[in-house]
C-alpha positions as a Markdown table, in Angstrom:
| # | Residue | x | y | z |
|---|---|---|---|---|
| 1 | Unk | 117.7 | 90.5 | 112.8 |
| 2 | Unk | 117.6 | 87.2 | 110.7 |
| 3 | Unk | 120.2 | 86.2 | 108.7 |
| 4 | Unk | 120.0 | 87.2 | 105.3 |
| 5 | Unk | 120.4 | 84.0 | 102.7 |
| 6 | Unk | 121.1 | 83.7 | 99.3 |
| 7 | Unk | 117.9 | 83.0 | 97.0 |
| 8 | Unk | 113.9 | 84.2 | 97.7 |
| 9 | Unk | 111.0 | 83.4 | 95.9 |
| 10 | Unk | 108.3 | 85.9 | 96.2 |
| 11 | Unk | 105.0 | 84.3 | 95.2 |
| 12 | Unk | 101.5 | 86.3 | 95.8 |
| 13 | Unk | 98.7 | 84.1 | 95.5 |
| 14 | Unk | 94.5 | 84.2 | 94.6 |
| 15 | Unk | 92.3 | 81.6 | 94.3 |
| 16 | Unk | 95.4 | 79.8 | 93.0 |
| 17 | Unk | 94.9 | 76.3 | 93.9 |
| 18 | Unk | 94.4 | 74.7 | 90.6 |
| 19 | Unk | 97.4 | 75.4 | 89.2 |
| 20 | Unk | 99.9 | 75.8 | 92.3 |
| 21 | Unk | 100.7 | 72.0 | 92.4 |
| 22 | Unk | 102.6 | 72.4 | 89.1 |
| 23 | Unk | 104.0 | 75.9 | 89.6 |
| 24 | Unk | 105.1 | 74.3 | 93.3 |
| 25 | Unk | 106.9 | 71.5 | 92.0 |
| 26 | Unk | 108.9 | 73.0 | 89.6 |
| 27 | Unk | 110.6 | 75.2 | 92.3 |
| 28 | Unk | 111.2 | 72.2 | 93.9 |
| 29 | Unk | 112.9 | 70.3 | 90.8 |
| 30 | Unk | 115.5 | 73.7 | 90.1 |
| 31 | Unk | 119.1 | 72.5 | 89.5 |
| 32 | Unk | 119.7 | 75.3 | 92.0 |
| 33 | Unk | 117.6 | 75.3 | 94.7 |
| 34 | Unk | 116.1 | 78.5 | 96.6 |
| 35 | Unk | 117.0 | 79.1 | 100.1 |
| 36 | Unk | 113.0 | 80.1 | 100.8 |
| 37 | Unk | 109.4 | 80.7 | 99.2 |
| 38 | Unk | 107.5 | 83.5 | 100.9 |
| 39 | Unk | 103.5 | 82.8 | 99.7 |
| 40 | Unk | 101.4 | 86.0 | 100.3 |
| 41 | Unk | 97.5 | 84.8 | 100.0 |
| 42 | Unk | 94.8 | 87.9 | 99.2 |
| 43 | Unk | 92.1 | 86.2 | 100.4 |
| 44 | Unk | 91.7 | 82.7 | 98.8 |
| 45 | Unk | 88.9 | 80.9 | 99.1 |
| 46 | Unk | 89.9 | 78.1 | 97.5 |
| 47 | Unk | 92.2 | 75.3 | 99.0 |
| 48 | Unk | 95.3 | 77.4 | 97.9 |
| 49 | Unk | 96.4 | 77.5 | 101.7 |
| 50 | Unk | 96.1 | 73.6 | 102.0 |
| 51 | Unk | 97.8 | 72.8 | 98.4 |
| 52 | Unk | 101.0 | 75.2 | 100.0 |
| 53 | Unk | 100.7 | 73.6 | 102.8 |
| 54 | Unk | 101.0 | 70.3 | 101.8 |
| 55 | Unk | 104.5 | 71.2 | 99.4 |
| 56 | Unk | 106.0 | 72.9 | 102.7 |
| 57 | Unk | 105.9 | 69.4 | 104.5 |
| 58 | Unk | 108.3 | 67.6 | 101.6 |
| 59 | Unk | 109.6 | 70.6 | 100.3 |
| 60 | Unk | 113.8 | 71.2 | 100.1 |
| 61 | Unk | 113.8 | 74.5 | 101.5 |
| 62 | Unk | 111.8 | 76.8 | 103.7 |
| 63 | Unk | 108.4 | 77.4 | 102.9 |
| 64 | Unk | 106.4 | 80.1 | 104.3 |
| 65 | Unk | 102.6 | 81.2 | 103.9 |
| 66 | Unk | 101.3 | 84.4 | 104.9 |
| 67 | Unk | 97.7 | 85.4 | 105.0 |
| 68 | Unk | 96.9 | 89.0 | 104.1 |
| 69 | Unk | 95.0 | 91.0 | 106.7 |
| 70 | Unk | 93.3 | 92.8 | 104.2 |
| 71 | Unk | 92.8 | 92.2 | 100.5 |
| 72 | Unk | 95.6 | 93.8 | 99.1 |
| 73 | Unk | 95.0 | 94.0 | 95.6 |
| 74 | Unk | 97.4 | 92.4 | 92.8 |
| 75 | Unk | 99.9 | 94.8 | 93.0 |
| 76 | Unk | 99.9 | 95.2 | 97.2 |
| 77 | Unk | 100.2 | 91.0 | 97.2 |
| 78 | Unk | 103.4 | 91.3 | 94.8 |
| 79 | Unk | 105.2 | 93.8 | 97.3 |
| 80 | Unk | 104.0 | 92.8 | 100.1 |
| 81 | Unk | 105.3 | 89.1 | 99.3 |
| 82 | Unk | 108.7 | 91.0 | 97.9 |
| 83 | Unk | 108.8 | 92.6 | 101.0 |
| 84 | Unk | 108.9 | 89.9 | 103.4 |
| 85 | Unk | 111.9 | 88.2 | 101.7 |
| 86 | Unk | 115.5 | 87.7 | 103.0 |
| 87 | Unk | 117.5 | 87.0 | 99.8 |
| 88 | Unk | 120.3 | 88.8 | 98.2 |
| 89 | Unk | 118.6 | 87.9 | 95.0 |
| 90 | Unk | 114.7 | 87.9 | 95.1 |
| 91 | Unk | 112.8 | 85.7 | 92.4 |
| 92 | Unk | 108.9 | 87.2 | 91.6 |
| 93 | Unk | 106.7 | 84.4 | 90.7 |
| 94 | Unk | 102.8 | 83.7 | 89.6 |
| 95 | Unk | 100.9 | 80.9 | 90.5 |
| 96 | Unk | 99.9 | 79.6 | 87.5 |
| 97 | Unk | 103.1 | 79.1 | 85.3 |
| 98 | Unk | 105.8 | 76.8 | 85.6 |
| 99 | Unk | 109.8 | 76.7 | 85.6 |
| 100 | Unk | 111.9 | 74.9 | 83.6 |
| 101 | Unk | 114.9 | 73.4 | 85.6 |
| 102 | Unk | 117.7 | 75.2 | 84.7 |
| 103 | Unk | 116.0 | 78.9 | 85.5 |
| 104 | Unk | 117.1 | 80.0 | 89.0 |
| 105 | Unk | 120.7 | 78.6 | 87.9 |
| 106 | Unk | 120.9 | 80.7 | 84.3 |
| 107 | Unk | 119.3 | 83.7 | 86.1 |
| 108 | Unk | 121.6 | 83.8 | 89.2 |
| 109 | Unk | 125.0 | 83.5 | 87.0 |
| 110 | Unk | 123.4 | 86.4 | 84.6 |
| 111 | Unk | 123.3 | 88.4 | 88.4 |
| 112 | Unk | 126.9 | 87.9 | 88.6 |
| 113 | Unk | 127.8 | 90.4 | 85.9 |
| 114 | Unk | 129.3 | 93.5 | 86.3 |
| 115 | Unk | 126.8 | 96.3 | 86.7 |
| 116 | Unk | 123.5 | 93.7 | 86.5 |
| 117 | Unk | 121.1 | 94.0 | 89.5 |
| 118 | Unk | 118.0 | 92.9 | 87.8 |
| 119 | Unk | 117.6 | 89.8 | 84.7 |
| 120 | Unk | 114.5 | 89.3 | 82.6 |
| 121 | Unk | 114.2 | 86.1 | 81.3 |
| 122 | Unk | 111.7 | 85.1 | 78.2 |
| 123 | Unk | 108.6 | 82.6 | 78.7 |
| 124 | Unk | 106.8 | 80.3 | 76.5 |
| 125 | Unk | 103.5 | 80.9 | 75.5 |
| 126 | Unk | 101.3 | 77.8 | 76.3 |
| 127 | Unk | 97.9 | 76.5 | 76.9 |
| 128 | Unk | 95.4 | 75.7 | 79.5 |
| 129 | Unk | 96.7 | 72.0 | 79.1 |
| 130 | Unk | 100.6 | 73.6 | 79.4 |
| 131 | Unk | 101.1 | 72.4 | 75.7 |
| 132 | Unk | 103.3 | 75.1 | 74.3 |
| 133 | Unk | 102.7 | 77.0 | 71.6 |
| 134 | Unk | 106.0 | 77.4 | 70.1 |
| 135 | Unk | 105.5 | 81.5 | 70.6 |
| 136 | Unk | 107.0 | 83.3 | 73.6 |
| 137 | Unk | 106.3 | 86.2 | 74.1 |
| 138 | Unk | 109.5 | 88.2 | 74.2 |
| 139 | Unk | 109.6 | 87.0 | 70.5 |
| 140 | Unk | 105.7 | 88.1 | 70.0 |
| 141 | Unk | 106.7 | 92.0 | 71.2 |
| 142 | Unk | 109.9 | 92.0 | 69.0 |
| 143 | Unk | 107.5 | 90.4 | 65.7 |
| 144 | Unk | 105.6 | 93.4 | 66.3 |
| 145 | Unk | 107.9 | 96.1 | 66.4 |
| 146 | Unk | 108.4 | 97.1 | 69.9 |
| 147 | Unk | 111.6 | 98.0 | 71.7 |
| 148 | Unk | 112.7 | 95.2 | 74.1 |
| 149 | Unk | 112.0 | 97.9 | 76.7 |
| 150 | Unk | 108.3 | 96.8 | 76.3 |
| 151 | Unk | 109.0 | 93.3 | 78.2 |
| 152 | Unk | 109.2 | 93.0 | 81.6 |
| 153 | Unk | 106.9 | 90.7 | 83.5 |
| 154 | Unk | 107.4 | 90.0 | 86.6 |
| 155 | Unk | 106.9 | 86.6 | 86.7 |
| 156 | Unk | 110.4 | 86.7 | 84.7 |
| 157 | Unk | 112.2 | 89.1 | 87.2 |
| 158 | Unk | 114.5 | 88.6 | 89.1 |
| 159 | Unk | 116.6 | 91.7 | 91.0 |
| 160 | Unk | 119.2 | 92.1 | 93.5 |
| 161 | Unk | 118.5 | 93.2 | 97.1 |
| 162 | Unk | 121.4 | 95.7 | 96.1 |
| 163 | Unk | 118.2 | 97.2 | 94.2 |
| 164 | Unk | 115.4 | 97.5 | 96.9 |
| 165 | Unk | 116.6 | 100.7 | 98.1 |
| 166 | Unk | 115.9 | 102.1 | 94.7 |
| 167 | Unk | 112.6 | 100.0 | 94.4 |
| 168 | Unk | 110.8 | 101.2 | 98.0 |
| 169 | Unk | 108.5 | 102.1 | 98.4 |
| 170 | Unk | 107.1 | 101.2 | 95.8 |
| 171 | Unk | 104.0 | 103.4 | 94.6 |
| 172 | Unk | 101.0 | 101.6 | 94.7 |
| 173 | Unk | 98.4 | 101.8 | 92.1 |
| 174 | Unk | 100.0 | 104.4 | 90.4 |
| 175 | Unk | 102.6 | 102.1 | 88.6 |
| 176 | Unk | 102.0 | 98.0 | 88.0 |
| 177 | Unk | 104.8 | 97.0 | 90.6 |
| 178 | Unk | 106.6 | 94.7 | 87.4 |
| 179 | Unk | 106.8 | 97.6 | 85.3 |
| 180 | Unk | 108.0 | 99.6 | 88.0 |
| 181 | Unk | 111.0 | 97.1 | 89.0 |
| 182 | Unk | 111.4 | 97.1 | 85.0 |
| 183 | Unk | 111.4 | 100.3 | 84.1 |
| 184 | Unk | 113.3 | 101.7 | 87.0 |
| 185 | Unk | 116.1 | 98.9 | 86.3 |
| 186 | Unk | 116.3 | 99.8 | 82.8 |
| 187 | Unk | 116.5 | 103.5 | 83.5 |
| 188 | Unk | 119.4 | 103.1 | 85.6 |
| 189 | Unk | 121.5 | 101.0 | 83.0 |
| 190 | Unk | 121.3 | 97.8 | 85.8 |
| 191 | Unk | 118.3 | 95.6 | 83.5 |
| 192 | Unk | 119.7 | 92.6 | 81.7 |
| 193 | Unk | 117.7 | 90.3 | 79.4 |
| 194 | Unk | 118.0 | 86.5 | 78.8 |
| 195 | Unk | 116.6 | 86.1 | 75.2 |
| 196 | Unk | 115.8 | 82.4 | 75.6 |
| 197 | Unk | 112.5 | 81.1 | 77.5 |
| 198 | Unk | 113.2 | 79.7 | 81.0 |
| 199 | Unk | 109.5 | 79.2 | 82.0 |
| 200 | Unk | 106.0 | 78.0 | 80.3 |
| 201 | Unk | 103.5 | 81.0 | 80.7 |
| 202 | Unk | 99.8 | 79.2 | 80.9 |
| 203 | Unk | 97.3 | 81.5 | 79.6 |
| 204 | Unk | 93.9 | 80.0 | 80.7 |
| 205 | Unk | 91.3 | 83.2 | 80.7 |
| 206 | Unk | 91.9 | 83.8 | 84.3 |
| 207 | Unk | 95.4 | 85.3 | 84.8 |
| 208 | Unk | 95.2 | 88.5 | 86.3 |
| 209 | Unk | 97.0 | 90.2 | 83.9 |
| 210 | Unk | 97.3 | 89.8 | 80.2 |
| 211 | Unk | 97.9 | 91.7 | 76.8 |
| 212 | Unk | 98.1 | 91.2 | 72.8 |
| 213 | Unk | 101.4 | 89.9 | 73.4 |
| 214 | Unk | 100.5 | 87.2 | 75.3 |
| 215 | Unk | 98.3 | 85.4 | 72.4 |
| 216 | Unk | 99.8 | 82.5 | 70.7 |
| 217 | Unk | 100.3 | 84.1 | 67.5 |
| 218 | Unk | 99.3 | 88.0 | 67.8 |
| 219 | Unk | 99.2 | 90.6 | 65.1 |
| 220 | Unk | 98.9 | 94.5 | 64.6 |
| 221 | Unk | 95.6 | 94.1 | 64.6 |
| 222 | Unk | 95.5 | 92.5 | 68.2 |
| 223 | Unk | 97.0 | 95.7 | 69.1 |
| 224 | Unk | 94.8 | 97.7 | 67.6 |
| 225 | Unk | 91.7 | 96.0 | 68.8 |
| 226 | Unk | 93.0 | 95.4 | 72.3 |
| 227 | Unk | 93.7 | 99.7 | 72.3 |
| 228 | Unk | 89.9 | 100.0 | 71.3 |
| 229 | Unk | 88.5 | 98.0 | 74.1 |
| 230 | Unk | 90.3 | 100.4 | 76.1 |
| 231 | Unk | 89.0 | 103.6 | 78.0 |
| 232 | Unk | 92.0 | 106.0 | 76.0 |
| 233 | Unk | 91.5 | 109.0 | 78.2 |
| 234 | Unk | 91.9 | 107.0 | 81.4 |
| 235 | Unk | 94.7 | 104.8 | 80.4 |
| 236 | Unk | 96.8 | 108.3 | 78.7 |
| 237 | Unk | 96.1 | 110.1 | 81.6 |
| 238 | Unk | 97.4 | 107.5 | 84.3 |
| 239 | Unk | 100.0 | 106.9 | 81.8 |
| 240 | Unk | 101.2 | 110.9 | 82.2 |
| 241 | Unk | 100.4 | 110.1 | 86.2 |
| 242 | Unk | 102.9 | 106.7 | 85.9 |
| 243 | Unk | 105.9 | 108.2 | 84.3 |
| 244 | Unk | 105.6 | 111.0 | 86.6 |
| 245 | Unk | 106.3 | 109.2 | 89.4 |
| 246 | Unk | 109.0 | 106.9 | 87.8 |
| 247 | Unk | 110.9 | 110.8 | 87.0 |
| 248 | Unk | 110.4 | 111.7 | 90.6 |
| 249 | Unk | 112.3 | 108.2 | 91.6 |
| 250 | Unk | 115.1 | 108.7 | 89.2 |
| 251 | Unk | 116.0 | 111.8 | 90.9 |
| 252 | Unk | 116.1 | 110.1 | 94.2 |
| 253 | Unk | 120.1 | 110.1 | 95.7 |
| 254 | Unk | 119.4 | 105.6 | 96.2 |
| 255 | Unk | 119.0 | 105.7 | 92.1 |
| 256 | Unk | 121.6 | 107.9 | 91.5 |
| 257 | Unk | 123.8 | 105.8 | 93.6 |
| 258 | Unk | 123.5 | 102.0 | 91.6 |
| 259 | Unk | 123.0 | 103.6 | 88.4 |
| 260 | Unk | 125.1 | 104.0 | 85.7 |
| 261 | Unk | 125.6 | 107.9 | 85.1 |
| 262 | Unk | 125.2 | 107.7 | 80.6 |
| 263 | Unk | 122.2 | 105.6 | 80.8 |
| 264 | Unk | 120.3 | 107.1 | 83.4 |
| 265 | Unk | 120.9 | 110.3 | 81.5 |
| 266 | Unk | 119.8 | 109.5 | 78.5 |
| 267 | Unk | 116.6 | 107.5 | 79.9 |
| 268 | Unk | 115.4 | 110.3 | 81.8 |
| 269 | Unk | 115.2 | 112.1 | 78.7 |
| 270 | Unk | 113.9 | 109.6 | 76.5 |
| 271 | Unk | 111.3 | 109.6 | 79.5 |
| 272 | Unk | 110.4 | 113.2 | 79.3 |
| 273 | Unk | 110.0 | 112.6 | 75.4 |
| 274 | Unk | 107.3 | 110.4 | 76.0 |
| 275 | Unk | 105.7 | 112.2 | 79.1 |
| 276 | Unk | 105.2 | 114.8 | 76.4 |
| 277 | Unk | 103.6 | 112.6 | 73.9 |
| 278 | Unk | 101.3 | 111.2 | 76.5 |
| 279 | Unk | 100.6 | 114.6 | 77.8 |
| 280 | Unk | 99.5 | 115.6 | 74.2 |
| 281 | Unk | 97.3 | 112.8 | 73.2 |
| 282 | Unk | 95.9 | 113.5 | 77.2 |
| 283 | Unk | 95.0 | 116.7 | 76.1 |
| 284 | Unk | 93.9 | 116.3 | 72.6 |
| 285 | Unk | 91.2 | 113.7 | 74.2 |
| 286 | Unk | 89.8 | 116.0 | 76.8 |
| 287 | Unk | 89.0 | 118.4 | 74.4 |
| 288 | Unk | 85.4 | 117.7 | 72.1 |
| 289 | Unk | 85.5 | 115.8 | 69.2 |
| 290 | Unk | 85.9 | 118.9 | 66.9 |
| 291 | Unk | 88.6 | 120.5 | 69.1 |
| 292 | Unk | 90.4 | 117.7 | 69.1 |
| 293 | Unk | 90.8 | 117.8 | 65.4 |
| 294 | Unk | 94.1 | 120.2 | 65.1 |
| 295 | Unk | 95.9 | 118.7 | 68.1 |
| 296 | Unk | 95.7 | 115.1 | 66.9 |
| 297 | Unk | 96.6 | 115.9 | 63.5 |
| 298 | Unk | 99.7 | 118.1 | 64.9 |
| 299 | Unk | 100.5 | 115.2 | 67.4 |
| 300 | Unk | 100.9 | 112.4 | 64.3 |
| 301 | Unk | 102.4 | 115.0 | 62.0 |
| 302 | Unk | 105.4 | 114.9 | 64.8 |
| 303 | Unk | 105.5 | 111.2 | 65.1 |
| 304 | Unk | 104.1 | 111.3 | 68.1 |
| 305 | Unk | 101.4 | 108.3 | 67.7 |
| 306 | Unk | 104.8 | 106.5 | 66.9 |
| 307 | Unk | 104.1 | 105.1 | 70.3 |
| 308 | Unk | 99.9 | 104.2 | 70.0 |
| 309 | Unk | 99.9 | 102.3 | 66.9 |
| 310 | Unk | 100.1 | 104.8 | 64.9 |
| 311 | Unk | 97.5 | 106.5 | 62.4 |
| 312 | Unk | 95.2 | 103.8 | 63.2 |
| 313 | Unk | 95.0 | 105.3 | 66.6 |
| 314 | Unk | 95.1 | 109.0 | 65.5 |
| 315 | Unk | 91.8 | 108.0 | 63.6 |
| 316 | Unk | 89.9 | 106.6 | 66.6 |
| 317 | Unk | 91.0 | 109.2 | 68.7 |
| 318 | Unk | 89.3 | 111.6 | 66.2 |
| 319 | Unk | 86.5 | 109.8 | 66.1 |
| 320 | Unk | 85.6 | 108.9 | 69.8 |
């Protein structure tokens, strides 16, 4: 068995290569260096192989780069990249972003607090160029009312491997494998967040994921016009399908285990609260547009479009 070391970084790369160099050399420049960078490609066919490559020769740790059999799929490449790490403390990164020097050093004494086995740090919002915005995007969900639950990126995780057992195996499709980390963590009372920004976050038009809260300076109407580009039934109904499965892991005897016994409580039920709201608006949409009528209306009338933007929402729902 190989000897397990003290810092991964989990990278999952595609079609990367223009923006690796940067991304690359800022692991390099840490205060605190990490022990290794695991680099799971899905299929490049750009020079993302060579651009690794050519950091692993100067590089001031381990480097190493793994080819996918198979396209994987963006969440497949995150865990199978998380998967082949050694670390007691596993780093997620993109390819496209950049560290600031300090961030493996801040997160890893943040790991070193009673009860903490995963930290979420904050990230600048920048441009193509990496000129910051002066938005991150932590602030942008808190501007616009959400519950610090909301953030969790990946590329800002970090967890203990005291956590895996809780983590694996991980489901999939059915969850968005940050969100699943995230969410789990934060259910079990073992989630802490660093509010300041330890990373530029470059939104060029091709990052693979991306949301309202990722704009330079987003409002409520973002939300509201990001929601309506959206196919609702789909996205509620693998919503009820996603918390679902995060319930079924809660209940698991490796959650029960790490997590602390209040919070994990009172999440799961804070969690079935929502699987009902979902589970309504599911419903109300499956129905015709004049059946649909008395359910939506009952649904706001409980707060329960609390969580979709509210009445705006109720309306399109009707009106779909």
């Amino acid at each position: 068995m190989a000897k397990q070391i003290g810092i991964s970084v989990a990278m999952a790369t595609y079609n990367g290569a223009r923006w690796l160099p940067v991304q690359l050399q800022s692991f390099a420049a840490q205060t605190l260096l990490p022990d290794e960078l695991v680099v799971t490609d899905d299929g490049s066919t750009d020079d993302t192989e060579a651009v690794v490559a050519a950091f692993a020769e100067t590089a001031p740790f381990p480097v190493r780069f793994v080819r996918n059999p198979r396209r994987l799929g963006f969440n497949g490449n995150f865990a199978h990249a998380i998967g082949l790490t050694r670390g007691e403390i596993v780093f997620i990164s993109d390819q496209d972003d950049a560290w600031y020097p300090d961030k493996i050093a801040r997160v890893a004494a943040a790991m070193t607090e009673p009860g903490c086995l995963c930290v979420v740090n904050d990230q600048a919002i920048a441009d193509p160029d990496g000129r910051e915005t002066g938005n991150t995007v932590l602030g942008n969900v808190r501007a616009l009312g959400r519950p610090d639950s909301w953030y969790g990126p990946g590329c800002c995780t970090a967890f203990s491997r005291a956590l895996m057992p809780a983590l694996v195996p991980m489901p999939g499709d059915v969850v968005q494998y940050d969100h699943w980390v995230n969410a789990l963590a934060e259910a079990m009372g073992v989630r802490r967040l660093l509010e300041e920004a330890l990373q530029m976050y470059r939104r060029h038009g091709g990052n693979a994921t991306g949301a309202a809260f990722a704009m330079a300076r987003p409002g409520q109407r973002d939300l509201v016009r990001a929601a309506c580009r959206t196919d609702a039934k789909a996205l509620i109904a693998a919503k009820v399908v996603e918390i679902d499965a995060l319930l079924t892991r809660l209940q698991e005897p490796a959650v029960e285990a790490l997590a602390a016994p209040d919070m994990l409580a009172t999440r799961t039920e804070a969690m079935h609260a929502e699987r009902a709201d979902y589970a309504a608006r599911s419903a109300a949409l499956a129905r015709g547009r004049a059946a649909r009528v008395g359910p939506v209306l009952r649904l706001l009338a409980r707060g329960g479009y609390r969580r979709f933007s509210g009445a705006v929402t109720a309306l399109k729902d009707l009106l779909s």
